[in-house]
C-alpha positions as CSV (number, residue, x, y, z in Angstrom):
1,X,81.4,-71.8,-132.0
2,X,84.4,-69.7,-131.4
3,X,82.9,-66.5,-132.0
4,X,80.8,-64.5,-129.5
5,X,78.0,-64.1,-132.3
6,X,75.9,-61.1,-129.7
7,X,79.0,-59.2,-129.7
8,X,78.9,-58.8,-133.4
9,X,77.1,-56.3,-135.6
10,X,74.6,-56.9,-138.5
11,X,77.6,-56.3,-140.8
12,X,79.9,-58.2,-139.5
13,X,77.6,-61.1,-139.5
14,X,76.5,-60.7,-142.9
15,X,80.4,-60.8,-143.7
16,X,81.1,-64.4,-142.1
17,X,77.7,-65.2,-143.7
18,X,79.3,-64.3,-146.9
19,X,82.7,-66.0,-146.4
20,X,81.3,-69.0,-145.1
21,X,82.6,-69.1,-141.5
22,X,78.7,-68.8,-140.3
23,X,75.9,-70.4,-141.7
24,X,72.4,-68.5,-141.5
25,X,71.3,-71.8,-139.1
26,X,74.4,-71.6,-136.5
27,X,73.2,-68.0,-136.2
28,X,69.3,-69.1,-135.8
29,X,69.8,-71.8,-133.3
30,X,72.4,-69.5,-131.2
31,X,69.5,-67.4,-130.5
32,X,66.6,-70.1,-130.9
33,X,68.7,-72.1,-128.1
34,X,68.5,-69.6,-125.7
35,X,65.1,-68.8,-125.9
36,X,64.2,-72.4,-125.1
37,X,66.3,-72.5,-122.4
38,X,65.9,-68.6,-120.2
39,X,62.5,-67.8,-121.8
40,X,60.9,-69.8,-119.1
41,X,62.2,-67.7,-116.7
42,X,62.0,-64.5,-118.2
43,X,58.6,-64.7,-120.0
44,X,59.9,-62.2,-123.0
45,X,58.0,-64.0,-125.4
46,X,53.8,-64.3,-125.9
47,X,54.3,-66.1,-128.8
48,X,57.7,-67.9,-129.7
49,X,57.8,-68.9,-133.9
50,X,60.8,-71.7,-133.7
51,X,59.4,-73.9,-136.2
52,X,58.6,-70.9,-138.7
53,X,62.2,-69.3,-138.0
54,X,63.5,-73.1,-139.1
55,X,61.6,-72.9,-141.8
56,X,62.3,-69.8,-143.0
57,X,66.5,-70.4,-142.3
58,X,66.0,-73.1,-145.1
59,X,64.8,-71.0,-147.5
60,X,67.5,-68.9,-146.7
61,X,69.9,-71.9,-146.9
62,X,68.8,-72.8,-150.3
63,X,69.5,-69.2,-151.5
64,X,73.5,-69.4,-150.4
65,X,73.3,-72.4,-151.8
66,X,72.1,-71.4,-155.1
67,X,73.9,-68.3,-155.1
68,X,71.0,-66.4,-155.2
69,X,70.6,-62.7,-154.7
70,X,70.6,-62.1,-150.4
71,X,68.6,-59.3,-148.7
72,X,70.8,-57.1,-145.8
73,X,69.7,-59.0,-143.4
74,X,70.4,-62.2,-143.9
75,X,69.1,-64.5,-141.3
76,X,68.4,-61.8,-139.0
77,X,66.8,-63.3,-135.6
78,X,64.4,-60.8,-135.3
79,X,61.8,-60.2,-132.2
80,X,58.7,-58.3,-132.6
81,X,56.4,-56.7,-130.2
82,X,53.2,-58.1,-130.6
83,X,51.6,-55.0,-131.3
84,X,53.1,-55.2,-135.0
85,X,50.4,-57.4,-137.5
86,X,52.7,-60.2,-138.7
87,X,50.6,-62.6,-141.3
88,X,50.0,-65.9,-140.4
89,X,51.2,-65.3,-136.8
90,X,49.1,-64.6,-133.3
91,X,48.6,-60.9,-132.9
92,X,47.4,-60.1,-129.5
93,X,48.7,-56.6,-128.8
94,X,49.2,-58.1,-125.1
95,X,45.5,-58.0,-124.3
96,X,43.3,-61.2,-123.7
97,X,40.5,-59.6,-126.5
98,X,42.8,-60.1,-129.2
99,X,43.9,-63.9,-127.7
100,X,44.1,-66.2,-131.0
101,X,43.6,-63.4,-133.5
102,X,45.9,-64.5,-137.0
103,X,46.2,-61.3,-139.3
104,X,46.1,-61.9,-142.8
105,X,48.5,-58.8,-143.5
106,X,51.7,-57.5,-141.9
107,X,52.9,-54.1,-140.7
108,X,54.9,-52.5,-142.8
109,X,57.9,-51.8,-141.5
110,X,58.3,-55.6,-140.3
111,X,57.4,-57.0,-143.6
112,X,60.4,-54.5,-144.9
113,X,63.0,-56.5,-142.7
114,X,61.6,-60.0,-143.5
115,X,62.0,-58.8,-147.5
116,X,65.6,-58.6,-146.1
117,X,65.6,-62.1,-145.3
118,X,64.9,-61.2,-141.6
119,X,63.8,-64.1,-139.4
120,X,61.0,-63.6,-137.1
121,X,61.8,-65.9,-133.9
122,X,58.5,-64.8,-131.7
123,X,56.0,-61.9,-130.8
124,X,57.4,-60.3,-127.6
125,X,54.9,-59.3,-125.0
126,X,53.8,-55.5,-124.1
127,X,51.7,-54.0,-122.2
128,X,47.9,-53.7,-123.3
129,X,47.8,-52.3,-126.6
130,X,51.1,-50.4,-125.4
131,X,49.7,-49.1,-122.3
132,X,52.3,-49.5,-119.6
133,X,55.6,-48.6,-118.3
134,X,56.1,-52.0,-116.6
135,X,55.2,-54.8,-119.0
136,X,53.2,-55.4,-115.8
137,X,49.6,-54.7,-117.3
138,X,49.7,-57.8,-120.1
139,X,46.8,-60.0,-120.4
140,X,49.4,-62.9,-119.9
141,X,52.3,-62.5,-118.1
142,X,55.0,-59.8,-116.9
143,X,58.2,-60.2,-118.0
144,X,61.3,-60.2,-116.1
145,X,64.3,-58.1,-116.3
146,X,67.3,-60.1,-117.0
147,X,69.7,-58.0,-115.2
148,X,67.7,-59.1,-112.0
149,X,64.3,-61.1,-112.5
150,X,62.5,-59.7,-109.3
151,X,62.5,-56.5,-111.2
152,X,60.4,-55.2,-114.8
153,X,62.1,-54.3,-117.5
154,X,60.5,-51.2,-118.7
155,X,57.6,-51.0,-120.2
156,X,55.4,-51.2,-122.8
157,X,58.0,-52.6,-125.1
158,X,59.6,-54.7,-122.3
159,X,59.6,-57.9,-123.7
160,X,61.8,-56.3,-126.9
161,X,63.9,-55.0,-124.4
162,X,64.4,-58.2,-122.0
163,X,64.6,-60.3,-125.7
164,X,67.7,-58.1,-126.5
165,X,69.7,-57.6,-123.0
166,X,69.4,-61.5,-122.6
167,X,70.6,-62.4,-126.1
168,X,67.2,-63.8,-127.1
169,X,67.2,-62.2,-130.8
170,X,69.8,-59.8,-132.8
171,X,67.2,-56.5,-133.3
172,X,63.7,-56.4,-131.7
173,X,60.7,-54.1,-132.8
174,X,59.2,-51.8,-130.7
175,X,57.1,-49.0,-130.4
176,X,56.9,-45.4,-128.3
177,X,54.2,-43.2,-127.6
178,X,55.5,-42.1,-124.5
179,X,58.8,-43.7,-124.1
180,X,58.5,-47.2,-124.6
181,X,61.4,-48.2,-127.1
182,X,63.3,-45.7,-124.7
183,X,62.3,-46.2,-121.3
184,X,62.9,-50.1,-121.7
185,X,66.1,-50.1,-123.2
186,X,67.7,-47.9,-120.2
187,X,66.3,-50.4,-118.0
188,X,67.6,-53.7,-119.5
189,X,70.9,-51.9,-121.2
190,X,70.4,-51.6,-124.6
191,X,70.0,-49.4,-127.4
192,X,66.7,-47.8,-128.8
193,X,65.7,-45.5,-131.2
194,X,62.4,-43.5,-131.8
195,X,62.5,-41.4,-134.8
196,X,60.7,-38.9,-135.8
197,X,57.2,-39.1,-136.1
198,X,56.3,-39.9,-139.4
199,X,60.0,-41.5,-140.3
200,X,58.3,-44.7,-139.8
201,X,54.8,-46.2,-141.0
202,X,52.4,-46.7,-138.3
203,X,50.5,-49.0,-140.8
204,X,49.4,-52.7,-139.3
205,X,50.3,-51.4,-136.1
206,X,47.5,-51.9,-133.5
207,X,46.9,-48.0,-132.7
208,X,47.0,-47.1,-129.3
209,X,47.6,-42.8,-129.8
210,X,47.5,-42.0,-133.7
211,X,49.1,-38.5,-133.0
212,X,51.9,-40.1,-131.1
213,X,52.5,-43.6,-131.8
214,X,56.1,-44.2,-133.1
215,X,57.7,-47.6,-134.2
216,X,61.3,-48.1,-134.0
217,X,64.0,-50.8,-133.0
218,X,66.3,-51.6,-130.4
219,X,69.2,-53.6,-130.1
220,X,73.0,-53.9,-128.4
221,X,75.0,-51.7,-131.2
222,X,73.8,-48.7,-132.8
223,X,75.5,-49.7,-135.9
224,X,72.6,-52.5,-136.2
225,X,69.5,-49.4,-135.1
226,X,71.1,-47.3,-137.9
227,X,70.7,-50.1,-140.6
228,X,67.7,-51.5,-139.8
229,X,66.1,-47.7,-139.1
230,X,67.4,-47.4,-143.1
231,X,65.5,-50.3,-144.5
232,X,62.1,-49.6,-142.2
233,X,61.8,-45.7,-142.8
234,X,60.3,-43.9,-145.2
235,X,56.8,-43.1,-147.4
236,X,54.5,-45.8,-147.4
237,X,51.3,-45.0,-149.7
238,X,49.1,-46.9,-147.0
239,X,49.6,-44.3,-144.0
240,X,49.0,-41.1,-144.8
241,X,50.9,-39.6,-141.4
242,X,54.7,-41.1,-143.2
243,X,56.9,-39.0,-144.3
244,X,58.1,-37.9,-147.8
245,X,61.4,-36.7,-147.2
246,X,64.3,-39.1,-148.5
247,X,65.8,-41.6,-146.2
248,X,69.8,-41.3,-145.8
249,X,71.7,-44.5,-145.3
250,X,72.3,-43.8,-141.9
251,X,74.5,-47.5,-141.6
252,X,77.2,-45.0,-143.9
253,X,77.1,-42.1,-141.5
254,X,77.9,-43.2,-138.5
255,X,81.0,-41.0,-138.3
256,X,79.2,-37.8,-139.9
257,X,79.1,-35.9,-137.1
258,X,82.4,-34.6,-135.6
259,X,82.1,-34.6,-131.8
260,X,84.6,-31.3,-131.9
261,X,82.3,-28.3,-131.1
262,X,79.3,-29.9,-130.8
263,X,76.8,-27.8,-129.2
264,X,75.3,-30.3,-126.2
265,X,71.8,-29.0,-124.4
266,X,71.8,-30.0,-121.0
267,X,68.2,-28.9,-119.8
268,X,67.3,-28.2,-116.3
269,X,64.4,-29.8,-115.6
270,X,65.1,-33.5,-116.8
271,X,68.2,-33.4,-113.5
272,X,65.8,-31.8,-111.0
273,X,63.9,-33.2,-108.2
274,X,62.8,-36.8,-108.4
275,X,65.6,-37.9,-110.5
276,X,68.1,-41.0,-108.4
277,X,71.2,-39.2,-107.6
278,X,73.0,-42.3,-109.1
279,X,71.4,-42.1,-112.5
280,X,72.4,-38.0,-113.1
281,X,76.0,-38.8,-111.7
282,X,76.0,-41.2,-114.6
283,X,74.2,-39.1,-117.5
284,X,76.5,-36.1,-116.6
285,X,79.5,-38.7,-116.4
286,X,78.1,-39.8,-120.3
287,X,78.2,-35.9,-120.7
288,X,81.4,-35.4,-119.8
289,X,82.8,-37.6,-122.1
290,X,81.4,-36.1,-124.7
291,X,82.7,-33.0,-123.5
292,X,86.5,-34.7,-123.6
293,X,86.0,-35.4,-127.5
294,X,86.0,-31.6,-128.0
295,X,81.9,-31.0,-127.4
296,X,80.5,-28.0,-125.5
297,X,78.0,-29.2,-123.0
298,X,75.4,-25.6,-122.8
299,X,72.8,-25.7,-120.3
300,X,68.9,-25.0,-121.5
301,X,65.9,-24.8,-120.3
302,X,62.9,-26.1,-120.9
303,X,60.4,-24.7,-118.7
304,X,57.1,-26.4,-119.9
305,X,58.7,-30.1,-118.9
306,X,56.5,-30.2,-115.9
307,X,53.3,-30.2,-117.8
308,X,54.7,-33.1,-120.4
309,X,53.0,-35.8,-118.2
310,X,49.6,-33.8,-117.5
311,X,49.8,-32.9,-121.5
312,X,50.2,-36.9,-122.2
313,X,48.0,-38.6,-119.9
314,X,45.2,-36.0,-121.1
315,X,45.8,-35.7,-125.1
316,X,46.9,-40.0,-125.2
317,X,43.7,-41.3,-123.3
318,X,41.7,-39.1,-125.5
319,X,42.8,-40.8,-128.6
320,X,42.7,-44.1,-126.8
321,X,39.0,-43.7,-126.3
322,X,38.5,-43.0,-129.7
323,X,40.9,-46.6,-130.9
324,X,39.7,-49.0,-128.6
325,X,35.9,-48.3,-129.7
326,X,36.4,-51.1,-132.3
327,X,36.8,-53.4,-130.1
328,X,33.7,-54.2,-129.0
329,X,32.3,-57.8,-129.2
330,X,31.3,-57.3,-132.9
331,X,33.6,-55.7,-135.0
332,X,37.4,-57.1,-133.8
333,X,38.4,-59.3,-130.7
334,X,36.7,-62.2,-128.7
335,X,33.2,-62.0,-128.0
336,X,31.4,-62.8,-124.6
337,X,29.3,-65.9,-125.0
338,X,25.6,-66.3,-124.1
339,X,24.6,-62.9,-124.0
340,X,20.5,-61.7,-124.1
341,X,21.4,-58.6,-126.5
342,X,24.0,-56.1,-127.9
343,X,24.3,-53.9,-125.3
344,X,25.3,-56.8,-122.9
345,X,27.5,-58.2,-125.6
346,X,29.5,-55.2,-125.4
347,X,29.4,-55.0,-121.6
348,X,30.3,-58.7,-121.3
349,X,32.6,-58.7,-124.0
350,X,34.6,-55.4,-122.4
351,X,34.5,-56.5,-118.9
352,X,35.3,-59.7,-119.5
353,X,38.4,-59.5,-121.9
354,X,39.7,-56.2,-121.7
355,X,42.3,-55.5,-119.1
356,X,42.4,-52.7,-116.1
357,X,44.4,-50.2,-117.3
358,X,42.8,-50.6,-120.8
359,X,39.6,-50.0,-118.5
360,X,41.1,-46.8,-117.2
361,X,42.6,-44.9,-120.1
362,X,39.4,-45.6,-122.0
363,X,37.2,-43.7,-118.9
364,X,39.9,-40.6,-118.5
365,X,39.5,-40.2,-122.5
366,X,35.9,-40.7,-123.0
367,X,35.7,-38.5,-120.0
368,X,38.2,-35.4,-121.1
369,X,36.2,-35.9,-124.5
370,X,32.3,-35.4,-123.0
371,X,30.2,-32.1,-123.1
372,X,31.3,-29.5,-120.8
373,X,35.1,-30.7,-120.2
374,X,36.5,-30.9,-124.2
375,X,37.5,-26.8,-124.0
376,X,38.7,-27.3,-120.3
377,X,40.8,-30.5,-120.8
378,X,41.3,-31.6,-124.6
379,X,41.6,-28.2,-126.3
380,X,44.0,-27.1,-123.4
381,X,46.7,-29.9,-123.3
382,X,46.6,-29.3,-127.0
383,X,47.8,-25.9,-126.5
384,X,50.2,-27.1,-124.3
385,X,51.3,-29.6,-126.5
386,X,52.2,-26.4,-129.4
387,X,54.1,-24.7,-126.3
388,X,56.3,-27.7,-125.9
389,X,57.1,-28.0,-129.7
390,X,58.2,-24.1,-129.9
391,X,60.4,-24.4,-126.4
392,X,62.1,-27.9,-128.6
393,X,62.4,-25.3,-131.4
394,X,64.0,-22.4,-130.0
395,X,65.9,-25.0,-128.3
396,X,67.6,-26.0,-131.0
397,X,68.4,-22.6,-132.4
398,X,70.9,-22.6,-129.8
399,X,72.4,-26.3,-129.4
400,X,72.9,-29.2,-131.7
401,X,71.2,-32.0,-129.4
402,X,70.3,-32.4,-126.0
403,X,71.6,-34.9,-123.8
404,X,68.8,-36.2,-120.5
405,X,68.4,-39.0,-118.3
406,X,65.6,-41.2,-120.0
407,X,64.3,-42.6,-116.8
408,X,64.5,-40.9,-112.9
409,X,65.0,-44.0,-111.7
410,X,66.7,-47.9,-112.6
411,X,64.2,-50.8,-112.8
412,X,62.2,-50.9,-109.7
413,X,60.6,-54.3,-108.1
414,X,57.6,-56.0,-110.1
415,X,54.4,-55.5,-108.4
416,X,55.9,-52.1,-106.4
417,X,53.8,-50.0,-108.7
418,X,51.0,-51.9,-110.0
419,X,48.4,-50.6,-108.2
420,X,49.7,-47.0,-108.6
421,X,48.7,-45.5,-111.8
422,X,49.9,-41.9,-111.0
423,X,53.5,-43.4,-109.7
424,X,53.3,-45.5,-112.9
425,X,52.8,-42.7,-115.6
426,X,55.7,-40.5,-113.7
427,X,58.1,-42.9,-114.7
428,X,57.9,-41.3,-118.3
429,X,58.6,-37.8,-116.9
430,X,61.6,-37.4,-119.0
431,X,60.0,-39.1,-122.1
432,X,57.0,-37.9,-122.7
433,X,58.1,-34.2,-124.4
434,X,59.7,-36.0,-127.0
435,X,56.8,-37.8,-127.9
436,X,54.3,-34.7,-127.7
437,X,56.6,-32.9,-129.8
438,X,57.1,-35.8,-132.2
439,X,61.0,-35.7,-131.7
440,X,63.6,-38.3,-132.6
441,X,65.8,-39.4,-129.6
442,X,68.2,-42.0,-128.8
443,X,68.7,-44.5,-125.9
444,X,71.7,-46.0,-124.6
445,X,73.6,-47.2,-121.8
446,X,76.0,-45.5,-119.9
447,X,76.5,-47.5,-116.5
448,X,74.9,-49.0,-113.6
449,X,74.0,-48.5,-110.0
450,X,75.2,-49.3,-106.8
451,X,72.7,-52.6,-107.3
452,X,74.3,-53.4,-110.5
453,X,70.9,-52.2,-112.3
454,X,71.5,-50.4,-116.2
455,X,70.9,-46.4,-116.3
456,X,70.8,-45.4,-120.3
457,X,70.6,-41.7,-121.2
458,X,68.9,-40.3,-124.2
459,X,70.0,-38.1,-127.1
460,X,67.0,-35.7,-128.4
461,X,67.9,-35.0,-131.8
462,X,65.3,-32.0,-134.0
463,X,63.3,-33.2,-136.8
464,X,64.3,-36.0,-139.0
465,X,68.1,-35.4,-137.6
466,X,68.6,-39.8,-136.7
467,X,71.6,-39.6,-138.6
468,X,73.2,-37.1,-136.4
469,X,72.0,-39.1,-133.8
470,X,73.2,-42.5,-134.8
471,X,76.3,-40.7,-135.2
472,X,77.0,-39.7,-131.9
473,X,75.4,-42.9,-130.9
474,X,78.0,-44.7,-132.5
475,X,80.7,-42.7,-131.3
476,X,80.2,-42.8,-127.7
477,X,79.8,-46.8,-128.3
478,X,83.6,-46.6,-129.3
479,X,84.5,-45.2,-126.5
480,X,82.9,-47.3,-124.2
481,X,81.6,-50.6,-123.3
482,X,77.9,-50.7,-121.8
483,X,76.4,-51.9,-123.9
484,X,78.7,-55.2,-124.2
485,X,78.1,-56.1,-120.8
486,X,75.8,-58.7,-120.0
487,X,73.3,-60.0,-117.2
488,X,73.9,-63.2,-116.1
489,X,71.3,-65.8,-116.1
């Protein structure tokens, strides 16, 4: 096929869909090809769905054939974290307790891009119930980064993230409670977005933070995050936390916001100590550009930044505790086998299935949660958490979006962390405010380091602003080329 089909947007493809220079199973078996031949070595996948996405490509077949009314995304090769329900198909959330579990109902927001004729080519693997930054923590497997597969690839959406940057699928679903669409996609080279909380349903999504879990997508060209953000956001009667407010059709404002006088927060704190000198050389050189297009780069501060990780890792295990209760032997998940009575069956059936760090977040919770520590620990990170909100706020009185590193660091070694939790959650030091203040932001590449490893910066937009973001998103993808370059494998 003479066309480079990962180079092209969701538009274009629909066009050449449309003419008949593509047919929806040349695009399938592009992408179903090359999972059957680099999944082996990246392990992006938990649970691949080729004979499904064949059958679903005939359907789709007999509909252009019939002339028959065709959803946006025609024949989209779409990955999904397997933290999103998907009927019919395995739904482990990454842990070993929910190994061979079939949901009977999907998430929303996937089943609104399969009502677009979306094709689901396989359940991407995470992190425990999304708790990672590594992809390291999986009750199966880590997965590889494809820019260099002694490395991770960002966690917990890191199988999304390697699925994408190795031309796997078109648009992958993720989620981010703490910068896990983000974090990922500046480590493999893509693009992610998290909305605003509440843009997108959390419903049949297996809950790891309520207050802070965020769905979103990430891909190679924003164009595609901006169209598929359009169909998956808004109200959805079945999750009360979603948003009323209108969606815009952010795939037609892509060129809304003019990059002449743009008002650009650079803050302080996300350049300060701990951050590679490599990656701020880059985010200030992805600055700078902006700056050439006629923006005004302002610096800010943000003075509670510090405190985002203690606020996170106190508030986030708290909720865990409360989520992962259901899982207990009886109610949802596997169940330990020859056991005297309930209380060992929930013993058994916790240490048995139920992975380390699952094992760890539930004890800091249950323990910031007990009598005597709730006022000290839980009521206090909650004020925090108000403090950073306000300092977002007056921020944005002042600037028009604010432009950070989204990691400190490029992908580091697999194993080089694993039995480091604090060094762990400190690679989310410049994502975690966004997620306590329930912010949207966007990820995207802007270079590489002296080990030819991606660094992505993020745009931090205020409330319900992903168009604006998009926009610049979009803009800064026309001027550049990151996020066409490609690991070789």
């Amino acid at each position: 096929m003479s066309v480079e089909i990962w180079k092209l947007t969701i538009s274009e493809i629909q066009s050449l869909l449309t003419k008949g220079e593509l047919t929806p199973t040349q695009y399938l078996n592009y992408y179903l090809s090359r999972i059957e031949k680099f999944d082996c070595q990246l392990q992006a996948f938990i649970t691949p769905t080729p004979d499904l996405a064949r059958n679903w490509v005939e359907k789709i077949e007999t509909k252009l054939k019939n002339s028959l009314p065709l959803g946006k995304l025609t024949g989209l090769p779409l990955a999904v974290k397997d933290i999103f329900l998907t009927e019919g198909v395995q739904s482990t959330a990454g842990s070993q307790i929910l190994k061979g579990f079939i949901p009977p109902y999907s998430s929303t927001v996937y089943q609104r891009l399969i009502d677009e004729d979306a094709i689901l080519v396989g359940k991407t693997n995470t992190d425990p119930f999304a708790f990672g930054a590594s992809t390291e923590n999986s009750g199966y497997f880590p997965t590889k980064n494809p820019w260099d597969v002694t490395r991770i690839p960002g966690g917990s959406s890191g199988g999304s993230a390697a699925a994408i940057a190795a031309q796997l699928a078109h648009v992958a679903l993720g989620t981010d409670t703490g910068g896990s669409i983000r974090q990922p996609a500046s480590m493999c080279g893509i693009s992610g977005i998290k909305p605003t909380y509440g843009r997108n349903s959390r419903y049949g999504i297996t809950a790891m933070a309520s207050s802070f879990d965020c769905p979103g997508a990430l891909a190679r060209h924003v164009t595609d995050l901006a169209l598929v953000t359009e169909i998956m956001a808004g109200n959805d009667p079945l999750d009360a936390t979603s948003s009323n407010l209108p969606v815009p059709a952010y795939s037609q404002m892509l060129n809304s916001t003019p990059l002449q006088g743009l008002k650009i927060g650079i803050p302080k704190e996300y350049f300060g100590e701990g951050i590679d000198s490599e990656v701020k050389t880059q985010v200030m050189a992805a600055s700078e550009l902006f700056q050439k297009q006629g923006a005004i780069l302002s610096d800010i501060s943000l003075p509670s930044t510090s405190l985002g990780i203690d606020v996170y890792y106190t508030l986030v295990p708290c909720e865990i505790s409360a989520n992962m209760a259901r899982y207990d032997g009886v109610r949802f998940g596997q169940t330990a086998q020859n056991t005297t009575n309930l209380i060992d069956t929930y013993f058994q059936t916790r240490g048995q299935f139920l992975e380390p760090e699952l094992k760890r977040r539930i004890l800091i919770g249950t323990y910031a949660l007990s009598s005597g520590y709730y006022d000290a620990y839980y009521i206090k990170a909650s004020q925090i958490r108000t403090l950073i909100k306000q300092e977002f706020e007056n921020a944005f009185n002042s600037v028009d979006v604010i432009l950070a590193p989204v990691a400190p660091t490029t992908a580091w070694p697999l194993g080089q962390k694993v039995n480091d939790p604090l060094a762990m959650y400190l690679a989310d030091v410049n994502t975690v405010c966004v997620n306590v203040a329930g912010l949207p932001a966007l990820a995207l590449p802007c270079g590489f380091d002296s080990q030819s490893l991606p660094i992505g910066f993020q745009l931090i937009g205020n409330y319900f602003e992903e168009a604006k973001l998009f926009s610049l998103g979009h803009q800064f993808q026309q001027l550049t080329d990151y996020h066409l370059q490609v690991p070789k494998l």
